[in-house]
FITOR-53467 format. One record per residue: residue in one letter; x, y, z of N, C-alpha, C in turn. Coordinates in steps of 0.2 Angstrom, whole numbers, plus 5000, padded with zeros to 4 digits. Layout:
aXYZXYZXYZ ...
***
This chain:
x492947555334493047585327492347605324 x492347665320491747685317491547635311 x490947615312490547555307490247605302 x490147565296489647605292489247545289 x488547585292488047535287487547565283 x487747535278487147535271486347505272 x486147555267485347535266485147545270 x485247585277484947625284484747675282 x484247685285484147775283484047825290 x484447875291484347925296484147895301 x483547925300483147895308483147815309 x483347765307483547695309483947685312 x484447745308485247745310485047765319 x484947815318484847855326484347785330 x483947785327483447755332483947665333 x484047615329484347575331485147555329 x485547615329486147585326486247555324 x486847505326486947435323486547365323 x485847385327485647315327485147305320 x485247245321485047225312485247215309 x485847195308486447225302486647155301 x486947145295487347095294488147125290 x488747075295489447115295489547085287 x489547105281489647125275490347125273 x490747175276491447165273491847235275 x492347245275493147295277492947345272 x492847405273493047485270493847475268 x493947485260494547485260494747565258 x495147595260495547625264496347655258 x496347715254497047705249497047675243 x497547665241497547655234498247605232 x498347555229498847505227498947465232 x499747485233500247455240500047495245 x499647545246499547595253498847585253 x498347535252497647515252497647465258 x497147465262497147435269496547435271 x496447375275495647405278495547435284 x494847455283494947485291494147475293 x493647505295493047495298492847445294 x492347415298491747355296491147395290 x490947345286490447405283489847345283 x489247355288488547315288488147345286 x487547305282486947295279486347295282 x485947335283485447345284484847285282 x484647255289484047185288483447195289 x483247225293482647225295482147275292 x482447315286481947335280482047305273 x481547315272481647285264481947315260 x482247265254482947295250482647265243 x482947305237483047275231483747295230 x484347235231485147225230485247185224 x485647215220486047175215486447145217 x486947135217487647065218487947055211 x488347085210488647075200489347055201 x489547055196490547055192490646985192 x491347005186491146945181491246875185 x491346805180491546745183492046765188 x491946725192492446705196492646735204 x492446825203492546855207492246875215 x491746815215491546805222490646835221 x490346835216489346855218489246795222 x489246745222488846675226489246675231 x489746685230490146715238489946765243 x489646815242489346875243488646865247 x488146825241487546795242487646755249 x488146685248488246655254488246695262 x488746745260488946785267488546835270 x487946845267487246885268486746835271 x486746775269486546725271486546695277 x487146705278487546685287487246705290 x487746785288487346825294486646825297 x486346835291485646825293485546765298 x485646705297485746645299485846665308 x486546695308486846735315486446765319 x485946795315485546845321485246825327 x485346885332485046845337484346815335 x484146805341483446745340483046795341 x482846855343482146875343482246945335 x482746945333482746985326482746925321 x483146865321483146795316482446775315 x481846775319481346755320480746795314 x480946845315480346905311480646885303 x481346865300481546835293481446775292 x481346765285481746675283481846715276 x482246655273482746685267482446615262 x482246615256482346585252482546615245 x483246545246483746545240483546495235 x483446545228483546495222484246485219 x484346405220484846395216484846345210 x485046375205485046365196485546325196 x486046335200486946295200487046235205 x486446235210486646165215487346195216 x487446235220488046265225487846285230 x487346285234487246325240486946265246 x486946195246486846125249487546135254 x488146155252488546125256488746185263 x488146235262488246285268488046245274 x487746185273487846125281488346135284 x488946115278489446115283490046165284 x490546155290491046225294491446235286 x491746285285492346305280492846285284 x493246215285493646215288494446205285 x494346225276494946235275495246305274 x494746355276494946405277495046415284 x495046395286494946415295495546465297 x496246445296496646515296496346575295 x496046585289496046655286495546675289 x494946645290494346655296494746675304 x495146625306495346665312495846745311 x496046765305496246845305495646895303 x495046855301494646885302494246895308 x494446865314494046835321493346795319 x493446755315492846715311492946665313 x492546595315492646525314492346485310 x492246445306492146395303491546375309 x490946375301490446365304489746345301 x489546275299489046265295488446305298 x487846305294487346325295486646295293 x486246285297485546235298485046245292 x485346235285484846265279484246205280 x483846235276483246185274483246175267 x483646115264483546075259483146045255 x482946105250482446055246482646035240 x482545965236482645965231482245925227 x482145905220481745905216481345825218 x480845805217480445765219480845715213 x480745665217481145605212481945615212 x482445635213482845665214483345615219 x483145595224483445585230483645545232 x483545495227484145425227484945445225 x484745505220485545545216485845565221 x485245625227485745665231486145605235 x485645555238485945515243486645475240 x486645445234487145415232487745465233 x487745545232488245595230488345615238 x488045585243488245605249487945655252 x487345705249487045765249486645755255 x486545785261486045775265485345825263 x484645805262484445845261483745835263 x483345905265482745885270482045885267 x482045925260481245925258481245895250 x480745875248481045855240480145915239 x480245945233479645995229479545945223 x478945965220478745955214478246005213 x478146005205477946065203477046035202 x476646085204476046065203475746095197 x475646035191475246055183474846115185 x474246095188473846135189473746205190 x474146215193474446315194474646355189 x474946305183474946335180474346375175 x474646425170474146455166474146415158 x473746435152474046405146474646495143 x474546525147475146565144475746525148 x476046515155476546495156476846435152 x476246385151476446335150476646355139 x476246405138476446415131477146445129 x477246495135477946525137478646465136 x478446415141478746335144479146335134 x478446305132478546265127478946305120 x478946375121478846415115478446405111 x477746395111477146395107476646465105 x476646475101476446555098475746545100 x475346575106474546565109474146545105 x474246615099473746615094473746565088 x474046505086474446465083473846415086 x474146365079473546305081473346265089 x474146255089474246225096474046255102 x474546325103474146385105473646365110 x472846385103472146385104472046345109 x472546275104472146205107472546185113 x472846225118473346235125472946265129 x472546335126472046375129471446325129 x471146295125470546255129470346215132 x471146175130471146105137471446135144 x471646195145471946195152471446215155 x470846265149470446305154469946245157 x469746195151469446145154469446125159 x470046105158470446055166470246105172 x470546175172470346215179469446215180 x469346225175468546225175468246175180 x468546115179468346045181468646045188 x469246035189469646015194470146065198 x470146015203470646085208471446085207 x471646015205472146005205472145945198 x472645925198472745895190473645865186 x473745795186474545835184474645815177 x474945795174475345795165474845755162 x474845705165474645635163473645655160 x473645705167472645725165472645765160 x473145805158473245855151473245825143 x473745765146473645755140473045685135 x472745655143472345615139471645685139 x471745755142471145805139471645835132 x472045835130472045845123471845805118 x472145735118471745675114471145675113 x470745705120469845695119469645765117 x469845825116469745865110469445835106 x468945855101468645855097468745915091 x468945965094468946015087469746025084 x470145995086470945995083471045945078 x471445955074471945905071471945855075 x472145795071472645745075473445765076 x473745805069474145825070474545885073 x473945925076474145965083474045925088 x473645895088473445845097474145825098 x474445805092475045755092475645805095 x475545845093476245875093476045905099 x475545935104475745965110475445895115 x475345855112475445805118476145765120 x476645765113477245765112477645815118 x477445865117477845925122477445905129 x477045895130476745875138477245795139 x477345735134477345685136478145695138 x478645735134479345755139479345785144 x478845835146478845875151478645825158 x478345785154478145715161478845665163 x479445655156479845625159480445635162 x480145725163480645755166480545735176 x479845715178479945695184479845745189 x479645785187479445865192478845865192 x478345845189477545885189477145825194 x476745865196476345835203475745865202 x475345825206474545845208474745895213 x475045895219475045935225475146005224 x475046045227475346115227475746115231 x476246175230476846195233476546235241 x476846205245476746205252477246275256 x477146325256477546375258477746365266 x477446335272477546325276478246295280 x478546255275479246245278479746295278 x479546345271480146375267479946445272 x479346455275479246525278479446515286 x479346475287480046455296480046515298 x479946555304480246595306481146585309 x481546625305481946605306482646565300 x482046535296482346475293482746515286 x483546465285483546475278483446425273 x483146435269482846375264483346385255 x483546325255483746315250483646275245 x483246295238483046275234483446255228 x483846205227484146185221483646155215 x483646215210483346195205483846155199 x484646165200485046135195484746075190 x484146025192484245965189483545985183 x483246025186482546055182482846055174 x482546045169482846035161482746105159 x483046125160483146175155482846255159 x483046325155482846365160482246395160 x481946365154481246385154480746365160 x481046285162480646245167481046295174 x481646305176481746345181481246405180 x481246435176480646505177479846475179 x479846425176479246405179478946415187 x479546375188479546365197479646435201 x480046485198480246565201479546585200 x479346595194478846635192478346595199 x478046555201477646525204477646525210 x478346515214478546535220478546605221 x478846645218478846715219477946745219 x477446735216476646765217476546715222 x476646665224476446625233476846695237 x477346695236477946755241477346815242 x477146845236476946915238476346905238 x475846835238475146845241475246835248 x475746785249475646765258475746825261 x476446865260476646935263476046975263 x475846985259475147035256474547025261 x474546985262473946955265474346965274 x474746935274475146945281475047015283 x475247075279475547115281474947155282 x474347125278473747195282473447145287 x473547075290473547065295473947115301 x474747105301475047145305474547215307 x474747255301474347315302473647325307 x473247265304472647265306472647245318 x473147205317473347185325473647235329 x474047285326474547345329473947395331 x473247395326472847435330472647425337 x472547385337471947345342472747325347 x473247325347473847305350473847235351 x473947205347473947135347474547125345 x474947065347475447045342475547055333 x476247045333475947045325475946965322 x475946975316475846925312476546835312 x476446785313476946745314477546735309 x476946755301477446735295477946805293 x478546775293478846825294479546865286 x479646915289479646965280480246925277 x480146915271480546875267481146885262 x481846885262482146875258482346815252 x482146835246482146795241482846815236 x483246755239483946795234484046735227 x484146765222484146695217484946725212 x485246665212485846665207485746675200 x486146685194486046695188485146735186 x485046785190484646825189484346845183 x484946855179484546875172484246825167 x484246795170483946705167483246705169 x482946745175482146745177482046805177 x482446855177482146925173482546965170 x482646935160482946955155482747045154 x483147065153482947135148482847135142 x482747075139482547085132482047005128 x481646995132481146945133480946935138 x480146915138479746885145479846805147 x479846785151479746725154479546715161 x479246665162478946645165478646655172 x479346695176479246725182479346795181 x479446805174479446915172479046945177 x478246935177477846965179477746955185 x477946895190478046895195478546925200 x479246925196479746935198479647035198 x479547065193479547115193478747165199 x478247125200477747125206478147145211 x478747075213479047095218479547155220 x479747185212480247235212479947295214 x479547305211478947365211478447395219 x478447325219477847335226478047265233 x478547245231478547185236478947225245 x479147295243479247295247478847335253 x478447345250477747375257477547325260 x477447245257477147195261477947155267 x478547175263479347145268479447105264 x479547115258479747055254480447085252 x481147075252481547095248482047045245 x482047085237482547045233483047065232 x483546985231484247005229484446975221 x484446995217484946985212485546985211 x485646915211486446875209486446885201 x487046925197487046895190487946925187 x488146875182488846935181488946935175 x488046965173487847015167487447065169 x487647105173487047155174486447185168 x487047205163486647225157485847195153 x486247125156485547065154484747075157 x484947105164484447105167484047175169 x483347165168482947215166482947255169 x482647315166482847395167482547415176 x482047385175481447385182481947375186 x482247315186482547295192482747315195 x483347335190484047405190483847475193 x483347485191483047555194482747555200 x482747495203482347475209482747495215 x483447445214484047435217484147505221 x484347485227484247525236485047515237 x485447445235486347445238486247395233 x486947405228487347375225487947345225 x488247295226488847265229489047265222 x489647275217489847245212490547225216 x490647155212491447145212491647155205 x492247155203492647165195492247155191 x491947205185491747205180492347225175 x492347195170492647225164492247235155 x491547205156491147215151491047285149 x490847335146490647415144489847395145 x489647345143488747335145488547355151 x489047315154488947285162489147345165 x489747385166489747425168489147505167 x489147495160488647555157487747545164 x487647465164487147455166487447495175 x487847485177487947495186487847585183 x488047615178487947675179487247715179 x486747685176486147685177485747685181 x486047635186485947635194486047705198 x486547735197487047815199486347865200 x486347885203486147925203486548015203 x486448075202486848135201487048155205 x487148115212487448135216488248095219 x487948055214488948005213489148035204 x489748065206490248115201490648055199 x490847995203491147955202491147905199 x491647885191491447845188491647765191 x490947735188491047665192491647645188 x491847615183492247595180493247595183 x493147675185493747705187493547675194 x493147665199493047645205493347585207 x492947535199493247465201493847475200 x494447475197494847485193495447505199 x495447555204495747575209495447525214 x495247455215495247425219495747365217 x496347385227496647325226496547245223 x497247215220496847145217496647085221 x496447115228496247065233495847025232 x495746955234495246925235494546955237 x493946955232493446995237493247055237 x493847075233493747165234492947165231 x492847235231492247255226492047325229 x491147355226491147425228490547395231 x490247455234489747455237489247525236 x488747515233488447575232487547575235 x487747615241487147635245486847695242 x486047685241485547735239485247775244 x485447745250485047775256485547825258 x486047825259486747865261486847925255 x486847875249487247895243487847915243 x488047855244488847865245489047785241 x489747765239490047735238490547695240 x490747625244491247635246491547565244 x492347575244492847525242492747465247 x492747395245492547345253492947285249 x493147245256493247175253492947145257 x492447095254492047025259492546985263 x492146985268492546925272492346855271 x492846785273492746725270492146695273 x491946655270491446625274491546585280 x490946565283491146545289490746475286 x490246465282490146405278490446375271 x490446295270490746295263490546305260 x491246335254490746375247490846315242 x490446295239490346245235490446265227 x490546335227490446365220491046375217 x491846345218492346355215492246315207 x492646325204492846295199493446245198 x493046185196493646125198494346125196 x494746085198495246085194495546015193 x495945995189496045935185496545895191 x497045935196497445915199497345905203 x497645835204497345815213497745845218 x497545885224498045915227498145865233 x498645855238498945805242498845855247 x498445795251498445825259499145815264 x499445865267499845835269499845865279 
***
């Protein structure tokens, strides 16, 4: 049967068909009671992409995420080798992709699918790991954030402190100090260099020693730096739960952070390649990266800067000359900044019913879609899954429903009822 895959362009198409692709989901086909599926609709892997993932609670975005992930996962070994994928998770739902989805398994066998964990790389907060073990979590790497990398604008960001403001000043002259002096450094050296100040108040000292001395009991800051060497695996998908981080400014920290390591290591890598393909040498071993993160509009707002704005939007802009592609998860489109939006190459929406949220997917359109999203969603049957699919490379539009996962999805919504196995 005729496949269609998105985010190919022409000559890809011709030159490698389907290879590279991850199977995405069913063309649907009609309208109501006469809606049906028919051809496969795959995703273009081996170039870089800026993908959104939207629609509202409940409707399947981290489901979506997940099943992009697989695939990837699935590829053969000489195309899986040139990828790794790091996942930021905000929510602590993407842990239980280890193991098979085996209460779906019917519904996977009507899709020729089976229940099938998959080999993530588990990283979670440093100090943390007595919690995961107690809760059963198996988990392979624990991260902490290193003080030192930071800037006094991120950490003024962190804190909400106005630069120019007492505090501020006295943020800018103890950090520049600290870098001045040392290579590395963690909370603890911050705040006995705010104390030894001489030109501040005591009651500025106090008060942003105060916000360094919570920042320390939150149990994330370190001397070391963030080691990308696991998370870049050829091959590997890594899974970073940031759920237990206090609050979102502290998750932007770490986005913002990981994401400028992203585009200097590719950056670096990729005039490597270049430089090898001359001289016909292999190429480079670090391979082009997928950085997919949930609640999106949380690390790049449309209407405020935070702490990974400037990085995250690097990536939008230019990450994908070095092989970096992002995916935004969010089910506020509207939240998330205009750059990103205008970046976006394929857009999956599921069910929107917001006018923000909608108005934003229209922005995306370009004049050669007539067809109002709204009305698109709207004539998709009430299946599980359903959603649209908007290719920039094709510029076409199509009706689709995801298939189930082949790993478990950790991301339902509880319910109070005990159900009985029987």
């Amino acid at each position: 049967m005729y496949e269609i895959i998105v985010g190919r362009s022409q000559d890809d198409l011709k030159k490698y068909g389907s290879l590279g692709t991850a199977y995405i989901g069913k063309h649907i086909v009609g309208l109501g009671e006469d809606a049906h599926m028919t051809s496969k609709i795959l995703l273009d892997l081996v170039r870089p992409h800026v993908m959104l993932i939207c629609g509202k609670r409940g409707t399947g975005k981290s489901y979506s995420l997940g099943v992009i992930a697989e695939e990837i996962a699935a590829l053969p070994e000489d195309l899986k080798k040139n990828l790794a994928v790091i996942i930021i998770d905000p929510m602590g739902i993407y842990w239980s992709m280890k193991n098979p989805n085996e209460k779906d398994s019917e519904l996977l066998r009507k899709w020729e699918l089976k229940p099938k964990g998959i080999d993530i790389n588990l990283f979670i907060p440093a100090g943390k790991a007595k919690e995961y073990e107690m809760s059963g979590i198996l988990w392979d790497n624990t991260i902490s954030l290193p003080a030192g990398e930071f800037s006094a604008e991120d950490w003024a960001l962190t804190f909400k402190i106005e630069p120019f403001g007492d505090e501020g000043i006295l943020l800018g002259r103890v950090i520049k100090r600290l870098k001045d002096r040392e290579n590395a450094y963690n909370i603890k050296d911050v705040i006995n260099e705010i104390e030894s100040d001489n030109r501040a108040d005591q009651k500025h000292k106090d008060a942003l020693k105060g916000l360094f001395e919570s920042a320390d009991s939150w149990g994330i800051f370190g001397k070391e730096k963030i080691s990308l060497d696991e998370m870049f695996k050829p091959g590997s998908i890594s899974v970073i739960d940031i759920s237990h981080y206090e609050g979102w400014a502290v998750k932007n920290l770490f986005v913002g952070l990981i994401s400028k390591k992203i585009y200097q290591a590719r950056l670096l890598a990729r005039k490597g390649e270049e430089a090898k393909s001359m001289v016909g040498e292999d190429k480079s071993e670090l391979p082009m990266i997928w950085l997919m993160m949930d609640e999106a509009h949380q690390f790049l707002p449309n209407d405020s800067k935070t702490t990974s704005s400037e990085a995250l939007l690097t990536l939008v802009k230019l990450g994908r000359e070095p092989g970096i592609s992002t995916m935004f998860v969010t089910q506020q489109p509207y939240k998330l900044h205009p750059d990103a939006l205008s970046q976006t190459d394929v857009v999956l929406s599921h069910r929107l019913t917001s006018q923000q949220d909608v108005k934003a997917l229209e922005t995306v359109m370009q004049t050669y879609l007539l067809d109002n999203i709204q009305k698109s969603l709207d004539e998709l049957p009430r299946w599980k899954g359903t959603a649209i699919i908007l290719d920039d490379n094709s510029e076409k539009l199509y009706g689709m429903v995801v298939p189930p996962r082949a790993s478990w999805h950790a991301g339902g919504s509880p319910i109070a009822i005990q159900e009985q196995n029987t």
